[in-house]
C-alpha positions as CSV (number, residue, x, y, z in Angstrom):
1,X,-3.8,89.4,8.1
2,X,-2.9,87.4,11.1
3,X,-4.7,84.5,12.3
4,X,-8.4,84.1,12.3
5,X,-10.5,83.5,15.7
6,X,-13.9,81.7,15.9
7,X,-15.7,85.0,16.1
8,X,-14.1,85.7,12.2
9,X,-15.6,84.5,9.0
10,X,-13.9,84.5,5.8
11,X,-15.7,84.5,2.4
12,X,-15.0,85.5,-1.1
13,X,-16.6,87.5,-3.7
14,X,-14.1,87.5,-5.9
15,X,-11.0,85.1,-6.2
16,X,-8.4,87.3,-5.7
17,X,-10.1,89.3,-2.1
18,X,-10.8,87.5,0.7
19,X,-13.4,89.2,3.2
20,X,-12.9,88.4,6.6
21,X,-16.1,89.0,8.7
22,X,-16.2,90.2,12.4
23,X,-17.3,92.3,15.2
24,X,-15.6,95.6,15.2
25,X,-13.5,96.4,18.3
26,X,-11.2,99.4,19.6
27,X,-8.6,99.0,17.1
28,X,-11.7,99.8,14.3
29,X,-12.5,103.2,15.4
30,X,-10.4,105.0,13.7
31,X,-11.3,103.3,10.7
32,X,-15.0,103.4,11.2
33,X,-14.5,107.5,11.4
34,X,-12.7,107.9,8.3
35,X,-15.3,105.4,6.5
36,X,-18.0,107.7,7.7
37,X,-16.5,110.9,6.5
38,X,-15.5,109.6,3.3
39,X,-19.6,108.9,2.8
40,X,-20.3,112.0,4.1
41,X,-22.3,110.8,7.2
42,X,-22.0,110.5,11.2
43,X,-20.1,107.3,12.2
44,X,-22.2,104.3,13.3
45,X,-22.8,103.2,17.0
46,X,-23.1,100.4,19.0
47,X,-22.1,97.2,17.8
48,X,-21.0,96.9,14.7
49,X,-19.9,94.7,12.3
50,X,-16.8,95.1,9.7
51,X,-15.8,93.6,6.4
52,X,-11.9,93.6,6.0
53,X,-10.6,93.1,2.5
54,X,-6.7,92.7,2.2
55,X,-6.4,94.0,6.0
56,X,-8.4,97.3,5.0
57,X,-11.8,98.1,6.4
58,X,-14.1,98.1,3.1
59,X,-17.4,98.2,4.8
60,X,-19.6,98.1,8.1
61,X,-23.2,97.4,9.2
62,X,-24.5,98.1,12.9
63,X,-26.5,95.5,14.5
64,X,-28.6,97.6,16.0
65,X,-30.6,100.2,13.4
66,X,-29.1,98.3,10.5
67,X,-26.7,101.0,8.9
68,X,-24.5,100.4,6.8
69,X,-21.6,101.8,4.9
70,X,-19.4,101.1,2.5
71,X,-16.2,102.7,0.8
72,X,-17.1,104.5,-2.1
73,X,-14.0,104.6,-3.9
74,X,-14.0,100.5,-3.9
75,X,-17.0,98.2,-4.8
76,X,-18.6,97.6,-2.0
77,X,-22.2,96.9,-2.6
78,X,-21.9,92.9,-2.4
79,X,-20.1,93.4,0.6
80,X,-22.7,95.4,2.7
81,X,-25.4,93.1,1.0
82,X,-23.5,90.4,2.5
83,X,-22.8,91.8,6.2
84,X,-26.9,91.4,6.4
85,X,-26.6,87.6,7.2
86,X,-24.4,87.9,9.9
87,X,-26.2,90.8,11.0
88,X,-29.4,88.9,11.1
89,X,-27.8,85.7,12.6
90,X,-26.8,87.6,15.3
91,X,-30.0,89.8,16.0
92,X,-32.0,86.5,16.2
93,X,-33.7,87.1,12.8
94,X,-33.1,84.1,11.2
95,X,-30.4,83.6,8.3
96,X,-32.0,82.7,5.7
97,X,-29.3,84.1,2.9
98,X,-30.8,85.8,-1.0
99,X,-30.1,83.1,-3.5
100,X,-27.5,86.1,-4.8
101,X,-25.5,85.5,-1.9
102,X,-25.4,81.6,-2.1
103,X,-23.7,81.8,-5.3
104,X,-21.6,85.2,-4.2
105,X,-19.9,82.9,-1.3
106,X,-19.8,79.4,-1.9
107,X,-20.0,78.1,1.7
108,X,-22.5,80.9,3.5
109,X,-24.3,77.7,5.5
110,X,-21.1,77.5,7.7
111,X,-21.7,81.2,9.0
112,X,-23.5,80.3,11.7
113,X,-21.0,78.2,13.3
114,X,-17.9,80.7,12.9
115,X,-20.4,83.7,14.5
């Protein structure tokens, strides 16, 4: 993983992964395709976006309709649970985080600043 820009957030589930939080861009599509056939469903659209774990696409959530996906060979519910805030943030919903997620990612308050 290179260096972070403002428009990235990193947070942790666990100790050992890292999740670095951002939009998805060109270099994604590919990616987003595979993630999509591996659940069995059309890819998403519009803007999206994407959880990296260890450099590796793990999960995605569009801002539009709300989809999300996961991998399903990794664990990836907290993950897409925790693309919501962002998601929110950025549709002008409000972040108000679940309690779960405040203990998930120590540190969630200072998402608003890095989106």
């Amino acid at each position: 993983m290179g260096r972070r820009t403002s428009s990235e957030w990193i947070g942790r589930i666990d100790r050992d992964e890292p999740i670095v939080v951002r939009r998805a861009g060109d270099r994604d599509a590919q990616a987003l395709r595979d993630l999509a056939q591996l659940n069995g469903v059309r890819p998403l659209v519009g803007e999206i976006l994407v959880a990296e774990v260890a450099g590796e696409l793990r999960a995605a959530r569009t801002l539009g309709d709300g989809r999300a996906l996961g991998d399903p060979f990794r664990r990836t519910v907290d993950i897409c649970e925790l693309l919501e805030v962002p998601a929110r943030h950025l549709n002008g919903t409000g972040v108000r985080p679940a309690r779960r997620l405040r203990r998930l990612v120590p540190g969630l308050r200072r998402l608003r600043t890095a989106l």
